[in-house]
C-alpha positions as CSV (number, residue, x, y, z in Angstrom):
1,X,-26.8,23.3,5.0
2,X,-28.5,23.4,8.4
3,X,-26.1,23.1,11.8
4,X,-27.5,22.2,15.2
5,X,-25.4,22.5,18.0
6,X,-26.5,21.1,21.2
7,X,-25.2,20.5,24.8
8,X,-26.5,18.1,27.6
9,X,-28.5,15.9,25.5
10,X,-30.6,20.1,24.0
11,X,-30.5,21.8,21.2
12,X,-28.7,25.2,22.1
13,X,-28.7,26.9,19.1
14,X,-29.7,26.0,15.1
15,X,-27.9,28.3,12.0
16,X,-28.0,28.0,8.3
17,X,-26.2,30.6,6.3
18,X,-25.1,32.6,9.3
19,X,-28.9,33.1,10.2
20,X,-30.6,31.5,13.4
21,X,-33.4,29.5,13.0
22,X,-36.0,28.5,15.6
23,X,-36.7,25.4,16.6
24,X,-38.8,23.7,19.5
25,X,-38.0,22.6,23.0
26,X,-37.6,19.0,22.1
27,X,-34.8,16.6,21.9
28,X,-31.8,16.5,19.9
29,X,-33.2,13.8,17.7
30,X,-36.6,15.6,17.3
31,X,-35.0,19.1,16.3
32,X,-33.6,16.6,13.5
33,X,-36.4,15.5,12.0
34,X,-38.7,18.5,12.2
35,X,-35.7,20.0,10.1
36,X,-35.3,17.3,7.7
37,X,-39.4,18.1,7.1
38,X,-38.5,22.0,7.0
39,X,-35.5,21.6,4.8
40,X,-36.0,18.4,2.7
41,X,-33.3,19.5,0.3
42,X,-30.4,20.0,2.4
43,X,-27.1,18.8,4.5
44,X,-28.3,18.8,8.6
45,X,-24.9,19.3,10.4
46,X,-25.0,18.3,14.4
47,X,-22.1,19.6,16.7
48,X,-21.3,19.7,20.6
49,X,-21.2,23.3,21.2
50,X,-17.7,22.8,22.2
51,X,-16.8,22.2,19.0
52,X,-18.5,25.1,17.3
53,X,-15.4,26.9,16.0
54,X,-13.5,23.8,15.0
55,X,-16.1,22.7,12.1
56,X,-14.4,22.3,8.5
57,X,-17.2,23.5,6.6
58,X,-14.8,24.0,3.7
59,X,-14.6,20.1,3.5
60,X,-18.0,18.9,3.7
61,X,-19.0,19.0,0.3
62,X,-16.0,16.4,-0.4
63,X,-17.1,14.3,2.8
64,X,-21.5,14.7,1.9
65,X,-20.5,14.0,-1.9
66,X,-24.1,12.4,-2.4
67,X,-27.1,12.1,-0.4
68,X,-26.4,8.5,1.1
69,X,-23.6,9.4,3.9
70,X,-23.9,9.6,7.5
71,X,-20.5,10.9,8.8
72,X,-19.4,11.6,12.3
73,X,-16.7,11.7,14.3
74,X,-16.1,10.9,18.0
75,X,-13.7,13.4,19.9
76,X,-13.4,10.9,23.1
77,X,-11.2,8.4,23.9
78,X,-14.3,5.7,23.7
79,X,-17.0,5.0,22.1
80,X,-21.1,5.2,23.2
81,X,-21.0,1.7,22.5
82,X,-18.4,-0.2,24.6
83,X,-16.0,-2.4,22.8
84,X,-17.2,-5.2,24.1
85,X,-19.6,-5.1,21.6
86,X,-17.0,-7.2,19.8
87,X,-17.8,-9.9,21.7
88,X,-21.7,-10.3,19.5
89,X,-20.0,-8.4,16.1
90,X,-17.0,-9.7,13.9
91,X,-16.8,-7.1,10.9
92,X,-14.0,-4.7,10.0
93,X,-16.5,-2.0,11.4
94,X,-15.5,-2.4,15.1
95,X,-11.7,-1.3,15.1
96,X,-11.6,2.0,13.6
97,X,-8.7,3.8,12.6
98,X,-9.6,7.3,13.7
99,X,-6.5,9.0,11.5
100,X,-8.7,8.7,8.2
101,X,-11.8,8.2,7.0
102,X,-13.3,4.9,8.0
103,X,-16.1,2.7,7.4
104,X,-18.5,2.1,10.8
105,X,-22.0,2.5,11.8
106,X,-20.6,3.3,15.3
107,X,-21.4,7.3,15.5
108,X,-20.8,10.3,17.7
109,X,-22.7,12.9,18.7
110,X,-19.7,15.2,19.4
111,X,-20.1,15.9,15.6
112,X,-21.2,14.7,11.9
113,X,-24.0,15.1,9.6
114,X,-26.6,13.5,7.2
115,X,-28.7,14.1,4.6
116,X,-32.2,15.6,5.2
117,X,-34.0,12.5,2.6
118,X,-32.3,10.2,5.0
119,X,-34.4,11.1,8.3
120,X,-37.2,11.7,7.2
121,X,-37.2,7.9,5.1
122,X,-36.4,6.5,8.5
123,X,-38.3,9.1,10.7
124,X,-41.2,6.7,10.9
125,X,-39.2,3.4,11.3
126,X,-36.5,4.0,13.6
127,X,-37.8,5.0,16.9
128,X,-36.8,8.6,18.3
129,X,-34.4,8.0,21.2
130,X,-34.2,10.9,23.5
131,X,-30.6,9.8,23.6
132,X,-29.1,11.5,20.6
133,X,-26.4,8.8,20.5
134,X,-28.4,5.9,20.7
135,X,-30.7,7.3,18.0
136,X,-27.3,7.8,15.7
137,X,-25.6,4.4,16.4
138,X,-29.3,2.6,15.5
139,X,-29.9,4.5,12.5
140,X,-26.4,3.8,11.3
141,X,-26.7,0.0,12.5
142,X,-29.7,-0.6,10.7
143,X,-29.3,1.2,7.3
144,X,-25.6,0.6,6.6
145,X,-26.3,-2.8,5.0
146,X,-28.9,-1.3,3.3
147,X,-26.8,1.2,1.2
148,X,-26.3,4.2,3.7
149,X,-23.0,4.9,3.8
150,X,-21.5,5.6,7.0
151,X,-17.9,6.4,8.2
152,X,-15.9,7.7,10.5
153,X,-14.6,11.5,9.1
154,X,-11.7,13.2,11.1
155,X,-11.9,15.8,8.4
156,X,-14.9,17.3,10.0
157,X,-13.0,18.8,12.1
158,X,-10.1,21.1,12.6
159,X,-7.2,21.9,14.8
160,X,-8.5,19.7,17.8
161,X,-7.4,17.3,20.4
162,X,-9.4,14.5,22.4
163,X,-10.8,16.6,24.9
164,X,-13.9,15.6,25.5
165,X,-13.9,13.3,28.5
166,X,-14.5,9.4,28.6
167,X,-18.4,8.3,27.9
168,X,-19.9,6.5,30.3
169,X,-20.2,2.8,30.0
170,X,-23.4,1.4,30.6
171,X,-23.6,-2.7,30.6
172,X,-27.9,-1.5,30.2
173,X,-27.3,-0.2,27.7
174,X,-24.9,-1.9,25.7
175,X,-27.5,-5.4,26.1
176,X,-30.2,-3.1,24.8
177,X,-28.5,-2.2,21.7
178,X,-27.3,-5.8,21.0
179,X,-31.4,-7.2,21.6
180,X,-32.8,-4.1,19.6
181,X,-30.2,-4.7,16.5
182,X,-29.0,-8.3,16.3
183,X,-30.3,-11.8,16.6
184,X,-31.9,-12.4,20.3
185,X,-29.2,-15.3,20.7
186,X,-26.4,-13.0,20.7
187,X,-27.3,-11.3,24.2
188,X,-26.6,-14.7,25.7
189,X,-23.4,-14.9,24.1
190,X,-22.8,-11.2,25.4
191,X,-23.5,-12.6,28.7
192,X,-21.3,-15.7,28.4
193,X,-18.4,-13.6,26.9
194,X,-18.3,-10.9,30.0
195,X,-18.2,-13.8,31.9
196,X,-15.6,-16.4,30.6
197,X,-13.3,-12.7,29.7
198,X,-14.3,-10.6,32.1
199,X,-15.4,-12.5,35.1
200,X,-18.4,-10.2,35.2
201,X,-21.5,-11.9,36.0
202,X,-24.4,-9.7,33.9
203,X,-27.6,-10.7,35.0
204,X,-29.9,-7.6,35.6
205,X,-29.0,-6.3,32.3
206,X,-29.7,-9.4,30.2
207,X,-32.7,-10.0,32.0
208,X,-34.2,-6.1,30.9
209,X,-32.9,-6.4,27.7
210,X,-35.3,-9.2,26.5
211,X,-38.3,-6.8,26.9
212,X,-36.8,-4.8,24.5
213,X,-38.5,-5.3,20.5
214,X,-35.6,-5.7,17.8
215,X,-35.5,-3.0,15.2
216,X,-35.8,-3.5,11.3
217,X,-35.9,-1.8,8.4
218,X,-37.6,-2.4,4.9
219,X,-34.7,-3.8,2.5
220,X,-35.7,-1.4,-0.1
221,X,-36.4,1.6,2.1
222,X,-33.5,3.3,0.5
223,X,-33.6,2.7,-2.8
224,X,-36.2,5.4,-3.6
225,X,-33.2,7.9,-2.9
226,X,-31.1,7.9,-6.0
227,X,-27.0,8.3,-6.0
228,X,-25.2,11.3,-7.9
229,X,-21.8,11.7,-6.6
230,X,-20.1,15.1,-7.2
231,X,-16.9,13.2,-6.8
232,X,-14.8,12.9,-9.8
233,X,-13.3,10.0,-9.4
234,X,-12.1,9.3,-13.2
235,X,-9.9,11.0,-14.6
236,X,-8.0,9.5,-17.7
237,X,-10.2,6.2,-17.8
238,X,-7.7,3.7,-18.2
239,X,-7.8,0.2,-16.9
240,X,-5.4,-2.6,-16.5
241,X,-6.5,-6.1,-15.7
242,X,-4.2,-8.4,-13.4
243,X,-5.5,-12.2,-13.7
244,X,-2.5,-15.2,-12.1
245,X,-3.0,-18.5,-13.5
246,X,-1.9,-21.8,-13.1
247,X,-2.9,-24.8,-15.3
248,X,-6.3,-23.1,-16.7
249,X,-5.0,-22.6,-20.0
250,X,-8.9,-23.3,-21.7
251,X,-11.0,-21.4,-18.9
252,X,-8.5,-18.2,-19.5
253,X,-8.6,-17.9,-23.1
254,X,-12.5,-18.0,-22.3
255,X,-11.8,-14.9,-20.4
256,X,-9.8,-13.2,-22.8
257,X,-11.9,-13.9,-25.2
258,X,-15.0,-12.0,-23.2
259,X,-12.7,-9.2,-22.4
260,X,-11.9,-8.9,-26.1
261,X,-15.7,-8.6,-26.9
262,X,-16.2,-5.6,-24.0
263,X,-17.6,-1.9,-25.7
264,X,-15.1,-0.9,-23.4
265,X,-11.6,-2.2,-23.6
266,X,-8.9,-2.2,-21.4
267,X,-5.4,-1.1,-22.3
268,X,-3.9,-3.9,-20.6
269,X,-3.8,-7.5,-19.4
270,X,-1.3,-8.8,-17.1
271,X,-1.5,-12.5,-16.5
272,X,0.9,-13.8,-14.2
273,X,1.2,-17.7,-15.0
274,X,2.5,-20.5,-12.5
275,X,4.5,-23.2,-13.1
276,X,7.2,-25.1,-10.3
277,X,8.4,-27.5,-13.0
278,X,12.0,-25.6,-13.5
279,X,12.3,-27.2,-16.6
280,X,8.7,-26.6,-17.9
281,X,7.9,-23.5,-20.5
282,X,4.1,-21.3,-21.0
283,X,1.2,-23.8,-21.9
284,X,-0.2,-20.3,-23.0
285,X,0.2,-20.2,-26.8
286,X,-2.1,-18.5,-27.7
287,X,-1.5,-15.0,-26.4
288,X,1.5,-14.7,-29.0
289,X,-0.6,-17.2,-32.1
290,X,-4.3,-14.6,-32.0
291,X,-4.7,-11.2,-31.9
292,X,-5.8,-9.0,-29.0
293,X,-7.5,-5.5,-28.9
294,X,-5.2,-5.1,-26.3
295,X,-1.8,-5.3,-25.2
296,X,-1.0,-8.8,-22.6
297,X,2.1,-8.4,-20.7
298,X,2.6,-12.6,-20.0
299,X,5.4,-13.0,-16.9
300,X,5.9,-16.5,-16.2
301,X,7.4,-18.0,-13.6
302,X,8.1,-21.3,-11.4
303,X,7.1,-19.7,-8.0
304,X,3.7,-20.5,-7.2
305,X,1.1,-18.7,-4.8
306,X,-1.8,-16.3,-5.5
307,X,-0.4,-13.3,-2.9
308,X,3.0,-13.9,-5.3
309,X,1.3,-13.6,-8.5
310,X,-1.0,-10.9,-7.8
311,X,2.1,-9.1,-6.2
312,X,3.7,-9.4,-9.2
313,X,0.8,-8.5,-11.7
314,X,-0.1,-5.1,-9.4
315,X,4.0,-4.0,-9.8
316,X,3.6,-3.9,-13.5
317,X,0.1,-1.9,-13.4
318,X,0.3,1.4,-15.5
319,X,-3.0,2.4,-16.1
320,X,-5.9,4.7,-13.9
321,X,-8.0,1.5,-12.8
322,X,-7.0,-2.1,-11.9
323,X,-9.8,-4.7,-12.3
324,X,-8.2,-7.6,-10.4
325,X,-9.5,-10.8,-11.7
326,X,-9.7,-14.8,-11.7
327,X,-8.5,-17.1,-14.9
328,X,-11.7,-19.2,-14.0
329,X,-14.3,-16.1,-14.5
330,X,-17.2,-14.8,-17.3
331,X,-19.0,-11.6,-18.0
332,X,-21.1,-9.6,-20.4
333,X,-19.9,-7.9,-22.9
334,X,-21.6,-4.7,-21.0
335,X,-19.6,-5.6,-17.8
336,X,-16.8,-3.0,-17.8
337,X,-18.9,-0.2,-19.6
338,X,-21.6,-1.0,-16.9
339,X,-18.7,-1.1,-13.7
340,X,-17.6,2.4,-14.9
341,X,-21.3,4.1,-15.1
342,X,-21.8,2.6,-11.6
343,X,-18.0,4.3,-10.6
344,X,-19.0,7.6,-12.0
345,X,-22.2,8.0,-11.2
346,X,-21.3,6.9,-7.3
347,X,-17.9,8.1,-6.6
348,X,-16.1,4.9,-6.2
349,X,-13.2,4.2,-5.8
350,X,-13.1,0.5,-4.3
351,X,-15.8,-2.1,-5.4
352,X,-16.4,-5.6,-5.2
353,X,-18.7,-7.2,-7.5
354,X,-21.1,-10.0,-6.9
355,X,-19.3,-13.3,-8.3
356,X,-21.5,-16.3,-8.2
357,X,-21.4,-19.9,-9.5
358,X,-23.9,-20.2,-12.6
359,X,-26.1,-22.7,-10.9
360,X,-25.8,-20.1,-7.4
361,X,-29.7,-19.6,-6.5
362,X,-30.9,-16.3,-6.9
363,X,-33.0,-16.1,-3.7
364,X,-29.6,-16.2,-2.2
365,X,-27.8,-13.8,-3.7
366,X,-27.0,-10.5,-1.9
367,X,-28.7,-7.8,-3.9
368,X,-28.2,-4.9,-1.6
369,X,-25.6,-2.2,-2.6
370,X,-23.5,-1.5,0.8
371,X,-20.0,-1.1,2.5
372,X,-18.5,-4.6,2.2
373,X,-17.3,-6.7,5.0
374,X,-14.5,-8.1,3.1
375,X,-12.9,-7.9,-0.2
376,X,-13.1,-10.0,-3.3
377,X,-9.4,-10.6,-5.1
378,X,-11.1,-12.0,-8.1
379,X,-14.1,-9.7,-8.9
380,X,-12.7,-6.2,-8.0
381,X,-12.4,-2.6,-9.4
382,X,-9.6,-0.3,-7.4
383,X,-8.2,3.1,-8.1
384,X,-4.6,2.3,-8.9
385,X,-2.9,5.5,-6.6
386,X,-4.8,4.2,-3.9
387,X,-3.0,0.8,-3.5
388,X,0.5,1.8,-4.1
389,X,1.7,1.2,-1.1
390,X,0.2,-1.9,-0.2
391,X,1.0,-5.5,-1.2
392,X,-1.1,-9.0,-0.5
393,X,0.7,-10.1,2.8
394,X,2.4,-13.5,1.6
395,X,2.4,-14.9,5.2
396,X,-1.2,-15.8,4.2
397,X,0.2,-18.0,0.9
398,X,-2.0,-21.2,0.2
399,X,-4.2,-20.2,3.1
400,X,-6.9,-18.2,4.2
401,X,-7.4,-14.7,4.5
402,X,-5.1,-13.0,2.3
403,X,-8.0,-11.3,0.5
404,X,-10.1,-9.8,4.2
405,X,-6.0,-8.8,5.1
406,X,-5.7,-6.9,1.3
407,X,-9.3,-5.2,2.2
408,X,-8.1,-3.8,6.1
409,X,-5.4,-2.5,4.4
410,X,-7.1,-0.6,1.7
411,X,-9.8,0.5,5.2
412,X,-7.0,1.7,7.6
413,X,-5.4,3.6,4.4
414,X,-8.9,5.7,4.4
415,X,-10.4,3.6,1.4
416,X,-13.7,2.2,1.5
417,X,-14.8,-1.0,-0.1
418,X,-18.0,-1.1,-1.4
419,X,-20.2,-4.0,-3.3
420,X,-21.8,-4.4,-6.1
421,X,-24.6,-6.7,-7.0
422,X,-24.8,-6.0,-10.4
423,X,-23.1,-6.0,-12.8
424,X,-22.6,-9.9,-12.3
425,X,-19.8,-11.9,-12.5
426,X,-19.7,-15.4,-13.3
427,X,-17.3,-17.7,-11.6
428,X,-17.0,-21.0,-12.5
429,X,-14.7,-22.4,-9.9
430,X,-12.8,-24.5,-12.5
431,X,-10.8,-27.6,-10.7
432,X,-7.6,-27.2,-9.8
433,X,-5.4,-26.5,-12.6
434,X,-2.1,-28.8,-13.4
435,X,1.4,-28.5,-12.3
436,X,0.7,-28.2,-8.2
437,X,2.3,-31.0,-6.3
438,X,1.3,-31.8,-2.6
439,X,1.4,-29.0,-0.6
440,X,2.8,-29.6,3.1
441,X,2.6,-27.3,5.2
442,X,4.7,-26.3,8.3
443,X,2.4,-27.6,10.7
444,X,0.8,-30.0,9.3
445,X,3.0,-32.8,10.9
446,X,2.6,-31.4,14.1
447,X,1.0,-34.0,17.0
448,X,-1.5,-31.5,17.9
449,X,-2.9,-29.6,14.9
450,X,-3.7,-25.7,15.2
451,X,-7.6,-24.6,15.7
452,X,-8.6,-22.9,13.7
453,X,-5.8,-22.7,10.4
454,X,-3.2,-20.2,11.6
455,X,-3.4,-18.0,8.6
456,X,-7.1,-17.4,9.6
457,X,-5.3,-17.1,13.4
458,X,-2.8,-14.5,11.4
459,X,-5.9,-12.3,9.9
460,X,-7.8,-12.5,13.5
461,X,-4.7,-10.9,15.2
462,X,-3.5,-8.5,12.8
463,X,-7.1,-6.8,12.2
464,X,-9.7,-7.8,15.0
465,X,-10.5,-6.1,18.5
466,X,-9.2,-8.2,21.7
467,X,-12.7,-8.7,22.3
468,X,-13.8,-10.0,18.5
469,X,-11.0,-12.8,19.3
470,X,-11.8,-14.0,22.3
471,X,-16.2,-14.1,21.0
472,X,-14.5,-15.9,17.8
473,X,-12.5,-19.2,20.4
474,X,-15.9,-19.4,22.2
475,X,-17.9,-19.8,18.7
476,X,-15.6,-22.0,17.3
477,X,-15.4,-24.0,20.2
478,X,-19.4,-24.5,20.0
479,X,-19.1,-25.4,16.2
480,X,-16.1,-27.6,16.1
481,X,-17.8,-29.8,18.7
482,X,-20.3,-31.2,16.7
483,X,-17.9,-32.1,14.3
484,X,-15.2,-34.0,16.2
485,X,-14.8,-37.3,17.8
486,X,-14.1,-36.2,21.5
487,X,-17.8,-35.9,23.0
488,X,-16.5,-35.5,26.4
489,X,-16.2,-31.9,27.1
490,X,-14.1,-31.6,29.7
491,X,-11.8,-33.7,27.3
492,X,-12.9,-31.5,24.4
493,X,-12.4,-28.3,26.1
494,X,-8.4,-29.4,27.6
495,X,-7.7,-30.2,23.6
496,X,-9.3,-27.5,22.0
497,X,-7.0,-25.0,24.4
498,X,-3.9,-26.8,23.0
499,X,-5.7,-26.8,19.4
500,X,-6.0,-22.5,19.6
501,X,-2.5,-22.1,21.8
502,X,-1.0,-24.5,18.5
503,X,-2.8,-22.1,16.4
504,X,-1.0,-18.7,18.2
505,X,2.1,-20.5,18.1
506,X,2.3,-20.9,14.2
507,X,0.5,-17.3,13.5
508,X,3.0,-15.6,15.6
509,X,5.6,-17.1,14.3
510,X,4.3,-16.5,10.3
511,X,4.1,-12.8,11.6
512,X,7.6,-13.0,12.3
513,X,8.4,-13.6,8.4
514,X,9.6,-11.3,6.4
């Protein structure tokens, strides 16, 4: 393990084992990589000098577990980027929990690490900023999606406050970083945002951020670095699987039968069936008529909802591992087996599998390993201690977002979600199964109806940034005109207010709930 510790933008001073090492006049971020080609093999640890006495070496084997993490953590009350870089990025990466470790390409310089592979795979693709935290936040911006794994580690350090003061803002900057790393459209929508939120009218620095080049990276660039984890992650090896149901009886005995045939079994599946008919008994014969090389735990009941069912399913969990899954779903007969080697060899905890429709192209298909943006209540693998105290929020019942909820919740608990390509799940989105009678829902006779569906309101304002909600209205107002009958948009604009205000009013009020 190497440790640079630098001050002003310099390198002051670089140690390994107690033992100085030189190192050149240069920048922060050229120190790095002339290490990373001294020392291929090793952990290259940055810190503000300030900080020099507060590093928790002890911990950063547990935190550097393989070769693919970047880790920092930021000691100031802000961020090098502004937050109003939610205004150009909706992910879960933007409002970071700084109590545990979280998920975020937004770095620090103040203090964190990365392996030596990792710079010197990018030295000749990412350009070397003389601003150390520029260099971090684009390195981290460009690989995360690409299988670098990136967070936000309080752990670093140790018996600290915030006292580093507030970075500066620049709006220069903050337009370079959006041109250099996301779509060229998206500066304009920068510039719109400031102005419809902020009433600040950012010319200069959209106009010098279109000479700027965007960044990109190889899509494989990474893959030539191979993944051991000294994490042990599994312990006893056990797995239960949760699946609710409601009216599939034929396309879940076609899973049970696949999870039958799997070289590794679980020990046991809980399937939560639906019915509302209070009169009406289990259409499920055939857990109690064939035999099953494991045990099924069958709850029935007449309350419908998935967040019910899978709340249900999760209380009655026993074993190490959870795989929560659809009735409507098929896979290999390698699929757990495979899940597990992937678990191990990684040290994961939280993983979402790819889960496509058979006739899903394959040029479409997201192939890259990488933190994921959401989380996948059908196709998952979790670590059972690590969701005890969570629940699926039921305010979100027979609408949307219960499943991106269940995912911030596992993030601001200090678990990561990561995704799997392979190995593949197949889901066959079955029709709707019987027994479900019109659904109304509370607003749904309303004169004016809520823009967008307030459960998606609900997930927006329990989990995004101020600035992420506001850059989602002026999206949706753009794509919901093309779609609607008022083409007047004065007219259009007057109702789409009422539309969102609708939408608040019904999301507040399912927040409310109990």
């Amino acid at each position: 393990m190497i440790i640079v510790y630098h001050q002003k933008n310099k390198v002051v001073e670089v140690e390994t084992n107690d033992a100085k090492v030189p190192f050149e006049k240069n920048s922060i971020t050229e120190n790095l990589i002339e290490l990373a080609e001294k020392f291929p093999q090793t952990l290259i640890i940055w810190c503000h000098i300030s900080f020099r006495s507060n590093l928790n070496i002890l911990e950063f084997q547990n935190i550097f577990h393989h070769e693919k993490i970047m880790a920092s953590y930021n000691l100031s009350s802000n961020y090098f980027i502004s937050k109003e870089i939610g205004y150009v990025e909706t992910s879960p990466f933007l409002n970071i929990n700084k109590k545990v470790n979280y998920p975020t390409w937004q770095m620090s310089s103040h203090v964190g690490g990365v392996h030596a592979s990792i710079l010197l795979m990018l030295k000749n693709e990412v350009q070397k900023d003389k601003n150390f935290d520029y260099f971090l936040n684009s390195i981290a911006k460009l690989a995360m999606p690409l299988g670098l794994f990136c967070y936000s580690e309080p752990m670093l350090i140790k018996e600290f406050s915030e006292s580093l003061s507030k970075q500066s803002e620049s709006k220069f900057l903050l337009f370079r970083f959006v041109k250099q790393h996301y779509k060229t459209s998206w500066v304009f929508l920068l510039f719109l945002n400031l102005f419809l939120y902020e009433r600040k009218f950012t010319v200069f620095p959209l106009l010098f951020s279109l000479f700027y080049k965007k960044r990109n990276l190889d899509s494989s660039i990474l893959e030539q670095i191979e993944i051991q984890s000294s994490k042990k992650v599994v312990e006893k090896g056990t797995l239960d699987i949760i699946i609710p149901t409601i009216g599939r009886k034929k396309y879940l005995y076609d899973f049970l039968k696949d999870l039958s045939l799997q070289s590794f079994l679980p020990q046991n599946v809980i399937i939560v069936e639906q019915n509302p008919v209070n009169e009406s008994v289990s259409d499920l014969s055939y857990i109690e008529k064939e035999s099953w090389p494991f045990f099924i735990k069958h709850i029935f009941t007449h309350k419908t909802g998935a967040c019910n069912a899978r709340n249900l399913a999760l209380k009655n969990v026993t074993s190490e591992w959870v795989f929560m899954a659809d009735d409507d779903i098929r896979i290999d007969y390698g699929f757990l087996k495979q899940a597990f080697e992937l678990i191990k060899k990684e040290g994961l905890e939280q993983v979402t599998f790819g889960c496509y429709a058979s006739d899903y192209p394959q040029s479409k298909k997201n192939k890259q390993k990488s933190q994921f943006t959401s989380f996948g209540s059908g196709c998952s693998i979790l670590k059972t201690k690590n969701i005890e105290n969570i629940s699926y929020n039921t305010n979100f019942e027979f609408g949307y977002g219960e499943d991106s909820d269940y995912g911030m919740q596992l993030r601001n608990l200090g678990f990561d979600i990561t995704y799997l390509p392979k190995p593949e799940i197949i889901h066959l989105k079955a029709p709707i199964g019987g027994f479900r009678g019109k659904l109304t829902l509370p607003w749904q006779e309303d004169k004016i109806q809520p823009k967008p569906s307030p459960t998606v309101m609900l997930y927006n304002l329990l989990n995004l940034t101020k600035e992420q909600l506001n850059s989602y209205k002026t999206t949706l107002f753009f794509k919901f005109y093309s779609v609607q009958k008022i083409k007047n948009p004065f007219r259009y604009y007057a109702n789409y207010q009422r539309q969102w205000n609708k939408s608040l009013y019904w999301a507040n009020k399912l927040n409310s709930q109990k």
